[in-house]
Structure formats: C-alpha cells, structure tokens
C-alpha positions in Angstrom: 223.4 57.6 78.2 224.5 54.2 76.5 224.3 53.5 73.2 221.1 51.2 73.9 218.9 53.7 75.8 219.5 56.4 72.9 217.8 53.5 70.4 214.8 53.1 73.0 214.4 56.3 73.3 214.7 56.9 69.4 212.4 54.1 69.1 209.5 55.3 71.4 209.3 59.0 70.0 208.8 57.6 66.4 206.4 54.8 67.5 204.7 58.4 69.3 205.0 60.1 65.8 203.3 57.2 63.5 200.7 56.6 66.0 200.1 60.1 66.2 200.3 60.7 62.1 197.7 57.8 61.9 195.0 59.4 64.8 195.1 63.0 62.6 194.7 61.2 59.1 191.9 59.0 61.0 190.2 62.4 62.7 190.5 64.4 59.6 190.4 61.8 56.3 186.9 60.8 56.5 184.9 58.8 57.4 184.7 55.5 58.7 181.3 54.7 57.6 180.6 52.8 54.0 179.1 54.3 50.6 175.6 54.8 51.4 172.6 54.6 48.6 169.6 56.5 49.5 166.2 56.0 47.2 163.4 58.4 46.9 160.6 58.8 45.6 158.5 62.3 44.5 155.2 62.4 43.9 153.8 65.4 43.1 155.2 67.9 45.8 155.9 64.9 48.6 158.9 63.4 49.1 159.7 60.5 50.8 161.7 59.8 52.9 161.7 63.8 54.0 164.3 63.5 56.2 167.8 61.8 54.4 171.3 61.2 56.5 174.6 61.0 55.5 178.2 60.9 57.4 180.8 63.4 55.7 183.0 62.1 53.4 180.4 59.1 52.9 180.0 57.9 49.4 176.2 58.6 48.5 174.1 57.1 45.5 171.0 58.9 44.9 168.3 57.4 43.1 165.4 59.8 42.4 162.4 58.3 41.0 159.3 61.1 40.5 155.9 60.8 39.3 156.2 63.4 36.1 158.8 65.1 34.3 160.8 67.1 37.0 164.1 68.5 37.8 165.1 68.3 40.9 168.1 69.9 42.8 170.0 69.2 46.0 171.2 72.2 47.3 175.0 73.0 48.7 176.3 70.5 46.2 174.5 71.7 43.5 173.6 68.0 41.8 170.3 68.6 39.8 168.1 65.3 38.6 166.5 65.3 35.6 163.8 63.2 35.3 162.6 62.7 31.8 159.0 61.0 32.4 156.3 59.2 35.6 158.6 56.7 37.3 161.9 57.4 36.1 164.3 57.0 38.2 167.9 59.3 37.6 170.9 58.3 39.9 174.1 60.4 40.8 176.7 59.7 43.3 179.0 62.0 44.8 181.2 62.4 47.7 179.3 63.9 50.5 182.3 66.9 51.4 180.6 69.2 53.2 178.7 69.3 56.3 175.1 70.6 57.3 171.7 70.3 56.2 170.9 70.8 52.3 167.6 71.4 51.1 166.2 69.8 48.1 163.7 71.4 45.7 161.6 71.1 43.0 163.8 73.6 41.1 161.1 74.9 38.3 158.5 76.2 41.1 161.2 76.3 44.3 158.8 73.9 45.8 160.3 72.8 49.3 161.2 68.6 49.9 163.3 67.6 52.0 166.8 67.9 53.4 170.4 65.7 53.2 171.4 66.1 56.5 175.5 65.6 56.4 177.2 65.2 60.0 181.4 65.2 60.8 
C-alpha cells in the first residue's frame, strides 16, 4: 500500500471515530429538548394540571402556587414547596435526571395530586 492510501484509510477510521464519539454523547448526554417551566396551581386537594411532562435531562422550573399554607413534595427528587400563605407561588428548578413517573403530594396529610411524568 502507498503512502497515500495509508492517509485515506487513516483519515476515514477517525472521521468513523468522531462521528461515532458525537452519536454516543448525543444518545446518552441529554436531551435535545429546551428548559421547560411548568405552573400549577392547588387548591384545596386539586391540582391542575394533574398530569405534568418532562424529557430527561430537561431543565424544569416549577412554580407552585396553592390556595393556603401547604407544603408540597414531588417525589423521586425529593424537592418539597413551601408555601407560606393563599396564592403564593414558590418556584424551584432542577435538572430532571431520572426517569419515570413521580408522584406529588400534599406532604402533611399524604394527600394524592398529580404526577411529573419524565421520559428518555
């Protein structure tokens, strides 16, 4: 083999490697899709919206906004939010890491929700 064909084929196994580096960091680095802010709103044992959606490794803000003095607490990630008085509203943002459907309570009286559904 010439001198020249060794480069080619030097060149076309690292183009193979960096191409191949970038698809694993893509498939396993996160994901693709924006921070996200989800608002809700509690009043009395209702929440809406019920049902919440994220991507993993999504950027979430919370804002939690309830109609007394409540803690609440998301489940999985373990973020409680203290709200101090009617129509407060207590935000927290975190990194949404792990995968699968979290429930959130009213932690006081373990009073069901909603969930944070969190999908690969």
């Amino acid at each position: 083999m010439n001198r020249i064909g060794g480069l080619v084929i030097a060149a076309v196994v690292v183009v193979i490697l960096v191409v191949g580096g970038i698809l694993v960091l893509r498939s396993t680095g996160g994901s693709s899709a924006g921070p996200k802010t989800l608002s809700v709103n509690i009043t009395g044992s209702n929440m809406s919206p019920a049902k919440l959606s994220a991507s993993q490794n999504q950027q979430i803000t919370f804002n939690m906004t309830a109609d007394k003095k409540e803690e609440i607490h998301l489940h999985g990630y373990d973020i409680k939010f203290e709200v101090e008085g009617p129509g407060q509203t207590v935000t927290h943002s975190f990194k949404a890491d792990k995968t699968g459907s979290f429930e959130i309570e009213i932690e006081d009286t373990s009073t069901h929700l909603g969930e944070l559904d969190v999908t690969p």
